[in-house]
Every structure is written in structure tokens, then in C-alpha cells.
VOTIDO-97875 format. One record per residue (C-alpha): residue in three letters; x, y, z; residue number from 1. Coordinates in Angstrom, 1 decimal, decimal comma. Last residue first. Layout:
<atoms>
+------+--------+--------+--------+-----+
| rest |     px |     py |     pz |  nr |
+------+--------+--------+--------+-----+
|  ALA |      X |      Y |      Z | NUM |
...
+------+--------+--------+--------+-----+
</atoms>
This chain:
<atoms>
+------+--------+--------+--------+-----+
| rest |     px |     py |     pz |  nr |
+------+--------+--------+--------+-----+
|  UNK |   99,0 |  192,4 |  114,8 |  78 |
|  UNK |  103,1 |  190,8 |  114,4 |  77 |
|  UNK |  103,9 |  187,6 |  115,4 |  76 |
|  UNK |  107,9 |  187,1 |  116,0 |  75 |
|  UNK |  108,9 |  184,0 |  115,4 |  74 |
|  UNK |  112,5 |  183,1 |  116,8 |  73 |
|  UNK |  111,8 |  179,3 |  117,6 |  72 |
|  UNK |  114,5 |  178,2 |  115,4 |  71 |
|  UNK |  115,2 |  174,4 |  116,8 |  70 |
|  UNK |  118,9 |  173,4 |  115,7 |  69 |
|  UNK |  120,4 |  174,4 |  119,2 |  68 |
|  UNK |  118,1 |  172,7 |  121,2 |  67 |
|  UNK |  119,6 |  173,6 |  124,9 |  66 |
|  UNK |  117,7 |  171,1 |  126,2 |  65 |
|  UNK |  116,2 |  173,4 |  129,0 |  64 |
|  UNK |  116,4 |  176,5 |  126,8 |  63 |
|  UNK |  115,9 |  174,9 |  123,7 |  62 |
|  UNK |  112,4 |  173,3 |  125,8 |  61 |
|  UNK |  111,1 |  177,3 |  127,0 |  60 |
|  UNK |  111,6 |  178,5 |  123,8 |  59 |
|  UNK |  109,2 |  175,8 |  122,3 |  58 |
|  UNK |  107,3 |  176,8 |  125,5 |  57 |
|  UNK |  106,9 |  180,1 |  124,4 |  56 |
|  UNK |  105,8 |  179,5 |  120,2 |  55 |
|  UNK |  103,0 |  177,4 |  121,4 |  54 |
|  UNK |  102,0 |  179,9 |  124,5 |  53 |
|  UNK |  102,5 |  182,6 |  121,3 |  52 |
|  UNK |  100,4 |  180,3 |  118,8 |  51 |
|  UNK |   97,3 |  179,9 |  121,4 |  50 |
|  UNK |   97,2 |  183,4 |  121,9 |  49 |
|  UNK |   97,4 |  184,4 |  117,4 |  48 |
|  UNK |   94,4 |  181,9 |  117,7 |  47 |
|  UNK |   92,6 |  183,5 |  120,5 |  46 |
|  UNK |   92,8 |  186,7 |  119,0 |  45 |
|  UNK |   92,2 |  185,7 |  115,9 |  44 |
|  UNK |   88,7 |  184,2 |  116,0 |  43 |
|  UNK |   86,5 |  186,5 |  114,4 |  42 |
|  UNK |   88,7 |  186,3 |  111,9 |  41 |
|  UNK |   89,4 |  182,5 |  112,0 |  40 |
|  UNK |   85,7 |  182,0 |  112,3 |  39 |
|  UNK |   85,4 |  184,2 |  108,9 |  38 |
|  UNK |   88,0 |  182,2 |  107,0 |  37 |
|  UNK |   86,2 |  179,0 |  107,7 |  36 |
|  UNK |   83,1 |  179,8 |  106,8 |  35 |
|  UNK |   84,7 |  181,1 |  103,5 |  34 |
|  UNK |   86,5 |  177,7 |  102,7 |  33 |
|  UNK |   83,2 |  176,0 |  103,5 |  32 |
|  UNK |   81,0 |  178,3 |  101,1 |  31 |
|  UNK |   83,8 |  178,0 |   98,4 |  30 |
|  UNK |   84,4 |  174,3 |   99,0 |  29 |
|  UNK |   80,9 |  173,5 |   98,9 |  28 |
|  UNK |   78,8 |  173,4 |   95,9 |  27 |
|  UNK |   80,7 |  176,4 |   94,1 |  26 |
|  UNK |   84,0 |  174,7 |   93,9 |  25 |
|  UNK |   83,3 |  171,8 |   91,6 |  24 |
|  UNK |   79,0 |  171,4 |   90,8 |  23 |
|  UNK |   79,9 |  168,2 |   89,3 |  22 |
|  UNK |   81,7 |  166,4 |   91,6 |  21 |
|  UNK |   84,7 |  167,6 |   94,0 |  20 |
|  UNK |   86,9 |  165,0 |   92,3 |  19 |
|  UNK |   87,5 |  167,2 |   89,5 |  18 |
|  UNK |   88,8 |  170,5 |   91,3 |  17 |
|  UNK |   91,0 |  168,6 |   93,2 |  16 |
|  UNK |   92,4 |  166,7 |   90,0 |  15 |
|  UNK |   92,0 |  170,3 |   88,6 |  14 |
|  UNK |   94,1 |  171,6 |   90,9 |  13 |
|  UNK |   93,8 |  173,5 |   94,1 |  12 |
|  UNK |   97,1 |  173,3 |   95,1 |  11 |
|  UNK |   98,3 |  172,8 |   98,7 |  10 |
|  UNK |  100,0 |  174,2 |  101,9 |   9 |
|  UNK |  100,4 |  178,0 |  100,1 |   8 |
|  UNK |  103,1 |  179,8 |   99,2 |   7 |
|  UNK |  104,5 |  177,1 |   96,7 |   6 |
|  UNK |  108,3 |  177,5 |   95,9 |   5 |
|  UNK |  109,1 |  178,8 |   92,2 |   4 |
|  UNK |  110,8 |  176,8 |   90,2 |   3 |
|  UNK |  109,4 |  173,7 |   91,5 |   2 |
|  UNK |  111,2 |  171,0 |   92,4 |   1 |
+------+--------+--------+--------+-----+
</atoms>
């Protein structure tokens, strides 16, 4: 374990890093990882629509199965 948890999925280490090739981050990750960022911005609305249907019929199912050990009580804030 680590001492302090991780805050994000994955680690860009240099194992990562490495097997990327010779350019490393500026050949494609970077551009890609930015691409990325700016579809899920222009994005968000549909995204942060897709999680609350997502989040309301996990609600829906403890409801029906009464799922006590399923936390569905996110709150998404704009």
C-alpha cells in the first residue's frame, strides 16, 4: 500500500513513459490526452446526463432489491 492513496486511475511512470518510444509524451500522449480533455468539455453536459440516468437507476435497483450495501448517494455538483 501506498502511503498516500493514488488520486488518479494510473501512473504515468517511466515504464509508461519508456514504452511510448523515443519521442515519450510529446509524440502522442500529450496531443491525445488533450484531445480528449477538450471533447469531455465540450462534452459535459451530456456526460454529467448520462452519469445522473446511471446514478438513478442504481437507486432505482436498491430500491427494488432493497441493496443495502450499494452507496448510490452521489450528488453531482455543476
Amino acid at each position: 500500500m501506498l502511503p498516500t492513496p493514488e488520486v488518479v486511475p494510473f501512473r504515468l511512470t517511466r515504464d509508461l513513459v519508456h514504452g511510448l518510444g523515443p519521442l515519450g509524451l510529446q509524440a502522442r500522449f500529450i496531443p491525445a490526452a488533450q484531445a480528449a480533455l477538450e471533447e469531455f468539455r465540450q462534452g459535459a453536459d451530456i456526460i454529467l446526463t448520462l452519469i445522473q440516468i446511471y446514478m438513478g437507476i442504481a437507486k432505482i435497483f436498491q430500491n427494488v432489491f432493497n441493496l443495502s450495501q450499494c452507496s448510490c448517494n452521489i450528488s453531482i455538483v455543476r
